[in-house]
N, C-alpha and C positions, 0 to 999 in steps of 0.2 A: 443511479442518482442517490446521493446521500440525504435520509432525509432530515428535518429539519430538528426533530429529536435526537437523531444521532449527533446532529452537528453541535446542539445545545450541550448536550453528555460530553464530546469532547472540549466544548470553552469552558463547562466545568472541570474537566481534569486541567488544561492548562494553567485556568485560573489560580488552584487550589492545590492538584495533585502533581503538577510539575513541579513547585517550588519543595514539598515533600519528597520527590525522589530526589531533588537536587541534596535536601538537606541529610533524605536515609543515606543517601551514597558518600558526601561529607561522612557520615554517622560511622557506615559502616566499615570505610576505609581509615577513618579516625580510630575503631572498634579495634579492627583487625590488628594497626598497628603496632596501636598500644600496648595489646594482648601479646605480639610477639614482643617485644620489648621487653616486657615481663619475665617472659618466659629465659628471655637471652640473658638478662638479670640475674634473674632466678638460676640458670644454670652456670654461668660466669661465678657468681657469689660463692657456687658449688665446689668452681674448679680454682678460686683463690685460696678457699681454707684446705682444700686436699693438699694445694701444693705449699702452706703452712706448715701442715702437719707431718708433709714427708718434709721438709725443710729439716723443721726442729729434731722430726727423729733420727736423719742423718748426721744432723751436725750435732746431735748428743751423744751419737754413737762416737765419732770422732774425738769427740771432749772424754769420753770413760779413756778411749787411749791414749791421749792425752796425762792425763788423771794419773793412767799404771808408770806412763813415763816417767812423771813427776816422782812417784815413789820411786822408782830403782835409781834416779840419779841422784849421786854423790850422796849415798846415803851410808856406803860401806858394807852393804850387805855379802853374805854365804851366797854363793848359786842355788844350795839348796832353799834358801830364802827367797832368794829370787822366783825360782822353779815353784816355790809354795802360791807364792802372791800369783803368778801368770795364772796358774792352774785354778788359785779360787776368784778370780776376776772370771775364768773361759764360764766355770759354773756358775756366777752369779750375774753374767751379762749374757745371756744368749746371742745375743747380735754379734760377734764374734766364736767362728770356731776355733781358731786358732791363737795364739800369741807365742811369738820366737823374740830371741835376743840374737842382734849378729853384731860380728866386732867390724870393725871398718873396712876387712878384708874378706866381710859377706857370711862369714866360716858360724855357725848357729853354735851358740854356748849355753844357752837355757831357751827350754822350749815348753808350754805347757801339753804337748802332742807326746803321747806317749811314743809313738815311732819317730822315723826322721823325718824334721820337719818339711812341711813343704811350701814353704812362703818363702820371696826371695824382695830384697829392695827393689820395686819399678826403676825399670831404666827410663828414658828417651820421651816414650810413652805416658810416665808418670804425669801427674797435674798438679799442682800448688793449692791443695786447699784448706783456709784457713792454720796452714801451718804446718799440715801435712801432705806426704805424697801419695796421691790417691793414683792407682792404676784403672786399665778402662774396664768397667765390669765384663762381664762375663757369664756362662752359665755351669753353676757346680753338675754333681754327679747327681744332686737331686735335683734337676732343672729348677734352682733359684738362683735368682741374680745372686752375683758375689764379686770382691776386690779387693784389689790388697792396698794396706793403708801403713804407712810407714811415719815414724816421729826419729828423729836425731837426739840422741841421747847426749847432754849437754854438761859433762863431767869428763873427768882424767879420762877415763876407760875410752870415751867415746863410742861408738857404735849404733846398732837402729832399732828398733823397739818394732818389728813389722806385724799387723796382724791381718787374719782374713777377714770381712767385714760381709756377713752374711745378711742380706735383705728379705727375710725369710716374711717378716712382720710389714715390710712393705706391702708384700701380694696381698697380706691381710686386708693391710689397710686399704688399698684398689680395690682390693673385690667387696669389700662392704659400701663400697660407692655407687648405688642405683640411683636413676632421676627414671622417676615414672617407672615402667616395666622393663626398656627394652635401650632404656638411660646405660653407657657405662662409660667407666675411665682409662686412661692410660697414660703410662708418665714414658718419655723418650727425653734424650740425651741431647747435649748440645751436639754431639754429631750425627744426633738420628737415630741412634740406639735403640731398641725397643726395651724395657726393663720391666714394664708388669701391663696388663690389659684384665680388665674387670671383665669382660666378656668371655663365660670357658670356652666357648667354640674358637677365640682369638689368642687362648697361652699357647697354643702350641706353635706360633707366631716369637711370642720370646726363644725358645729353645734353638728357634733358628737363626735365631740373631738378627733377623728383616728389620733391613734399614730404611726408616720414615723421612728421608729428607726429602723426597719427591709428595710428604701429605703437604695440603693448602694452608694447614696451619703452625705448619713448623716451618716451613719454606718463609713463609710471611712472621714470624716470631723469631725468625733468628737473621730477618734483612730488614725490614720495615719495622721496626720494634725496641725500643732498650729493654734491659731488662727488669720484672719487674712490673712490666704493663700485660694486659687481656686483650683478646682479638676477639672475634668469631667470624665463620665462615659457614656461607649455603654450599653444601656442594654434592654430588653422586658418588656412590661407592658401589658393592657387590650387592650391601644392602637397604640401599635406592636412595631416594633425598635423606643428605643429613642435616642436621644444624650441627655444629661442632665449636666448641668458643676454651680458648685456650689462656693458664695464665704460668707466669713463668716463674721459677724458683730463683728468687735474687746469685745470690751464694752458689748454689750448684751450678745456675744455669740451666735446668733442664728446664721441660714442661709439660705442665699436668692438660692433658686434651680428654674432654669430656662429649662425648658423640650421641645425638638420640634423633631418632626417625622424625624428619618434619609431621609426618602424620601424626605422631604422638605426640610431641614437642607442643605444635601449633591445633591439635586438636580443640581444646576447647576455645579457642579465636573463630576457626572455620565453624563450632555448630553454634557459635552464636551468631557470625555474621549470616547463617542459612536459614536463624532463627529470624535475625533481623529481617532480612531478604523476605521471607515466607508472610513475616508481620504487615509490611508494606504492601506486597502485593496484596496479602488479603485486605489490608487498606483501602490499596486503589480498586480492587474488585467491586467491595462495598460501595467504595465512591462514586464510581460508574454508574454502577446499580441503581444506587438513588439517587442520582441524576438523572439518568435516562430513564426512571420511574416518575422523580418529578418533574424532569423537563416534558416528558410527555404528558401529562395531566397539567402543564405548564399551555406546552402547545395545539391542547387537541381541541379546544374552542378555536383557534386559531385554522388546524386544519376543517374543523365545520364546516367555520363562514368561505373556505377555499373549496370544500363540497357546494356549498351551498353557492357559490360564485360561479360556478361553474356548471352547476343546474340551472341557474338563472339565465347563461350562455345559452345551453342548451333546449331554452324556450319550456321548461319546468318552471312556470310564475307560482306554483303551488310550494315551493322548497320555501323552510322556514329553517333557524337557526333556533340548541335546545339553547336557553342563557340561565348557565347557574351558578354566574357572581354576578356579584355586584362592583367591581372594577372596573379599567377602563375596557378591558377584550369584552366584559360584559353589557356594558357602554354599545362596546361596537357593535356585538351581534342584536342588543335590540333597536340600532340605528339599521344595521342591516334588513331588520324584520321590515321595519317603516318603510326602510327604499319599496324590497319589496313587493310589499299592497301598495304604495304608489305606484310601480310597474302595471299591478295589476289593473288600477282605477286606469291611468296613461295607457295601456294597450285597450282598454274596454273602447275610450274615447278615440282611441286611434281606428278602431275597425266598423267604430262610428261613422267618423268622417270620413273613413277611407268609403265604405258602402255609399253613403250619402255621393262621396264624389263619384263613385264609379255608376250610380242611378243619374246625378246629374248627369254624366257626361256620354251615359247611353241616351236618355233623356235630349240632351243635345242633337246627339249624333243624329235618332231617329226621327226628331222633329227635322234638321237639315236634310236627311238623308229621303224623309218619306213626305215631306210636305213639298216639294217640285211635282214626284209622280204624281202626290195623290189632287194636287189642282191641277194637273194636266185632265187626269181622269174624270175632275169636276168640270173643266170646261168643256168640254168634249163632250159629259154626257147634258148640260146645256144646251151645246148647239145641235147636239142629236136630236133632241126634243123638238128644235125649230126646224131645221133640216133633214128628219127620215126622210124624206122623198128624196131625198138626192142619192143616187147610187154612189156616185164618185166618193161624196165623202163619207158614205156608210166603209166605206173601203178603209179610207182614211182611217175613220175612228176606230177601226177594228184593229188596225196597224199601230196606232196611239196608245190604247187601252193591252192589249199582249206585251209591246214594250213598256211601259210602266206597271205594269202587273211582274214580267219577269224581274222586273229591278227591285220593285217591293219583295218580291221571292227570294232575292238574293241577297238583300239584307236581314230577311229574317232567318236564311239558311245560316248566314255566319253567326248569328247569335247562338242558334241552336248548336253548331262547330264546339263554340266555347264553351260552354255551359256543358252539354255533351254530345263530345266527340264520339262521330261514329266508327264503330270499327273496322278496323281493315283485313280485307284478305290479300294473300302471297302469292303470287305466282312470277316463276321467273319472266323476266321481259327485259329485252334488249335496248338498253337506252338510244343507242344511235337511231335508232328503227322509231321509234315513241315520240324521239325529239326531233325526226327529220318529218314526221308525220305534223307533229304541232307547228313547228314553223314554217311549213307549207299552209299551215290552214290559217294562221296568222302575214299572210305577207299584203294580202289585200288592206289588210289595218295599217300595218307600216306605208304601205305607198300612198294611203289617202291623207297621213299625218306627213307625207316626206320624207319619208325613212327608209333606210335598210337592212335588212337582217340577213346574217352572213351566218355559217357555218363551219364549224373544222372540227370533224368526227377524227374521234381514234381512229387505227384501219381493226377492220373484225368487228365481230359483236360484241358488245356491252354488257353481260348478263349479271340481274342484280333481282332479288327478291323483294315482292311491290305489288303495292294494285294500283292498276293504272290508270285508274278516271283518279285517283287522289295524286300519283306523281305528276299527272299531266294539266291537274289544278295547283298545281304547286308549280310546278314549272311555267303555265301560263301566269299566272298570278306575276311572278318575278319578270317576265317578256314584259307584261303590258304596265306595269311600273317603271320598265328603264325607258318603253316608246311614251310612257306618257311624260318621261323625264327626260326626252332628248329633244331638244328642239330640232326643228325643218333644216335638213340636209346631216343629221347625224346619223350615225348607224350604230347597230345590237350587233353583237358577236353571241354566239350560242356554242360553246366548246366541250369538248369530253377529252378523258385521258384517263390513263391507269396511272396510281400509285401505290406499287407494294401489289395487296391484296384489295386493295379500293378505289370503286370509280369515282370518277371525280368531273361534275359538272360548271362549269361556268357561266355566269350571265352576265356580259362586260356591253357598259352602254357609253356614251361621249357625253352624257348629259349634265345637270347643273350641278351635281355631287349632293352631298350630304352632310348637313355641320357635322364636327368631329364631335359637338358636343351631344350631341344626339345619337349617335353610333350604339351607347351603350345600353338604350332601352330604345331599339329599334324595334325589337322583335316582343317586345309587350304589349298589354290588348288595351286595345283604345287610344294606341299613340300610332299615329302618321303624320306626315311632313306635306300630303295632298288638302285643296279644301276643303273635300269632297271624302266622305268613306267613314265607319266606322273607327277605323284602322286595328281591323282585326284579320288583314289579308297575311302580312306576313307573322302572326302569331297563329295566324290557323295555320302555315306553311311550316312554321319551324314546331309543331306539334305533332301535324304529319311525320315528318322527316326523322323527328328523335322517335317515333312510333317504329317508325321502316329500321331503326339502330342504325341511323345516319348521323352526319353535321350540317347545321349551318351557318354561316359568318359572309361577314360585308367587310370590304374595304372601298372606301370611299374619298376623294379631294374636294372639295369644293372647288368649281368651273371646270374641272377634267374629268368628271363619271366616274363614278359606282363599278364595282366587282362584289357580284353573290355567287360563292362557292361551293356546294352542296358534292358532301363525299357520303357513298355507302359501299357496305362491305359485298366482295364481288362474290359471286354463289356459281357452286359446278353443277347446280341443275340448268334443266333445259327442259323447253315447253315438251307437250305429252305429243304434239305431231311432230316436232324434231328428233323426238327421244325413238317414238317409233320407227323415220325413217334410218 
């Protein structure tokens, strides 16, 4: 059972402490959010100016060859002139290694490459950009990206101005790309290319040429996307959850994919939201606490006066309540005190009048009960005074005076019964045998009242531990109660039988019944239903009986007769002459 301080501590949390996880959890999922947001911000912002700044420095490189075009055409130049310019362009642009002149027919006429060149016009493959034709990168002899970039040379001569266009400054630029520790970059092609990765454990990834069209953010940047826009994507790799947010280079088309471990990524969201988490519950901890601190010193006058209500049950008139407020619980407990000493003053006065009535009503009984014999006894010893000489009636009076004498006897035995019962000894005794003996010596009283008494023994002995001048006062007691409650031509049934481990007696009479409303203080001392009696016959019986660790009970109708059932426990001894034979 929950007690009543627990229950208080929990309507506090409801009250108080529920709307606060409602709001920490708003908090913290707001927290957490926002915090990734940030971060995807944060690393998006990363991956638009990388792909900025590889933008610009491709398309500058492309504009220097651009630039040498412009000078060789139609300008009239030597080849040695020309051969001069190519050569101090190669040394003053690193981003190309090479620069060739070829005539329309491919065949190389100035080349700044001291051997034969090796740059040829992209066929098929070439791309259109910005004016030039750009072939698909590739990986040189030093594994860096590289391609060839060709210009139309726009004078008489015609021809192509091609050079190799070396990314060398690219990887640069990727590998100085960190976010957090474990942050890095990579730019891929619009067909998936891989071209630099800021990760060293991931270059040796370009050399092979592994192709990204199957990553989540190049699949989705080159279908779901124009160019020009950012994505990002949650997703597993080798090296476990990533965030990954991608933005794409207008002009080239490629895109710059910037990769970092959610753990690190979203780390500091996660130790705030466990900071937050950790805050609350020590919240609600505290909150509990001193609830169920103060709801207890709330409720514990409360539970007092339920001590003390319960003592007061339990017939403790001395239980007092301690009161130390002044409120309304304090109120109550010194309202409780007052009940209390009323109880006490109310049961004083109760066992007042109860004595008083139980002296009247002996007082009654013994005047009823002893004022017949004892004028019989006075007249008697009257006319004995005038009549000694008469033998006859000296007979008489001697017969007069023994039965009103026993009668007086017998009302002061049952007094003494009550007050104190005498004790019993045990010995086994066979009921059928006891009660065929009694109602044999009982049938002369039946037949001079008009009665019969009948019997139906179990078959076998009866054996039950008892003494037998008190079961056979009990058992008489109950016969001459149902003959004196049967009227002329009724009869008593006197029955035995086993139940289980217990015998079990009957005394079944035809006679007037017994209100129902009396049934239930039948067996109390000083209540009978006769004129005549104390009526402490069947409370000396049912005294007996729960002595022997028996029962007994009545059922009874008014106009169809009474049933007293007396059951006791059956015993496997046997008298000391049975035992011996």
């Amino acid at each position: 059972m929950i007690k009543i301080s627990t229950r208080f501590a929990l309507l506090l949390a409801a009250a108080a402490v529920v709307p606060l996880l409602g709001y920490g959890a708003v908090s913290v999922f707001s927290l957490r959010t926002g915090a990734q947001q940030v971060v995807i911000l944060g690393n998006l912002n990363v991956a638009r100016q990388v792909a900025e700044q590889i933008e610009l420095y491709v398309t500058g490189s492309v504009n220097i060859l651009k630039a040498v075009a412009a000078d060789l055409q139609q300008t009239g130049l030597e080849h040695w002139q020309k051969d001069r310019i190519l050569k101090n362009f190669v040394l003053q642009f690193p981003e190309f290694k090479e620069l060739t002149l070829l005539d329309d027919s491919g065949v190389p006429t100035v080349s700044s490459r001291l051997g034969a060149p090796t740059v040829t016009v992209p066929g098929s493959e070439g791309v259109d950009f910005e004016g030039v034709l750009m072939s698909r990168f590739s990986v040189d002899d030093d594994l860096l990206p590289t391609a060839i970039v060709a210009v139309r040379l726009q004078d008489e001569q015609g021809g192509w101005l091609v050079g190799r266009l070396n990314l060398e400054e690219l990887w640069r630029m990727v590998d100085r790309i960190r976010v957090g520790d474990q942050g890095y970059a990579m730019v891929v092609t619009s067909e998936g290319q891989l071209l630099a990765h800021g990760n060293p454990d991931e270059k040796s990834r370009v050399a092979r040429g592994d192709n990204l069209q199957t990553h989540p953010l190049v699949s989705r940047m080159a279908t779901a996307l124009p160019a020009g826009q950012t994505a990002f994507e949650q997703y597993d790799n080798e090296r476990g959850p990533m965030l990954g947010v991608a933005a794409h280079l207008p002009t080239l088309r490629w895109t710059v994919i910037v990769e970092q471990p959610q753990a690190e990524a979203f780390a500091i969201p996660i130790r705030l939201q466990w900071q937050l988490g950790i805050a609350i519950a020590v919240a609600l901890t505290i909150m509990l606490a001193v609830g169920y601190v103060w709801g207890y010193r709330f409720i514990e006058p409360i539970l007092a006066l339920t001590r003390g209500t319960r003592a007061l049950a339990e017939g403790k008139l001395n239980e007092r309540v301690k009161v130390g407020s002044a409120d309304e619980i304090g109120q109550l407990g010194l309202a409780f005190n007052n009940m209390a000493d009323k109880l006490v003053e109310l049961q004083e006065n109760v066992r007042k009048k109860e004595r008083q009535a139980v002296f009247g009503r002996i007082a009654v009984s013994l005047v009823h009960d002893l004022s017949h014999p004892i004028q019989n006894i006075g007249n008697s010893c009257k006319l004995i005074v005038k009549m000694f000489d008469d033998i006859e009636y000296r007979e008489t009076f001697k017969r007069t005076i023994e039965r009103e004498l026993a009668q007086v006897k017998r009302v002061l035995d049952d007094l003494r019964n009550v007050a104190r019962p005498a004790p019993l000894q045990r010995f086994p005794i066979d009921l059928n045998k006891a009660l065929a003996e009694l109602v044999e010596s009982m049938q002369t009283t039946a037949e001079t009242a008009g009665l019969t008494i009948e019997t139906e023994f179990v078959f076998g002995p009866l054996y039950v531990e008892g003494d037998l001048f008190a079961l056979n006062r009990v058992c008489r007691n109950l016969i001459t109660n149902s003959l004196q409650a049967t009227p002329p031509s009724g009869h008593v049934v006197v029955r035995t039988s086993r139940e289980d481990d217990r015998a079990v007696v009957e005394v079944t009479d035809t006679g007037y019944g017994i209100p129902k409303e009396r049934l239930p203080t039948i067996f109390d001392d000083f209540v009978t239903t006769k004129r005549r009696g104390l009526g402490l016959g069947l409370a000396i019986s049912k005294n007996v009986v729960e002595q022997l660790d028996g029962t007994i009970a009545v059922e009874s109708q008014v106009g169809l007769g009474s049933t007293f059932t007396l059951r006791f426990p059956l015993t496997k001894a046997r008298p000391s002459k049975l035992a011996a034979v």
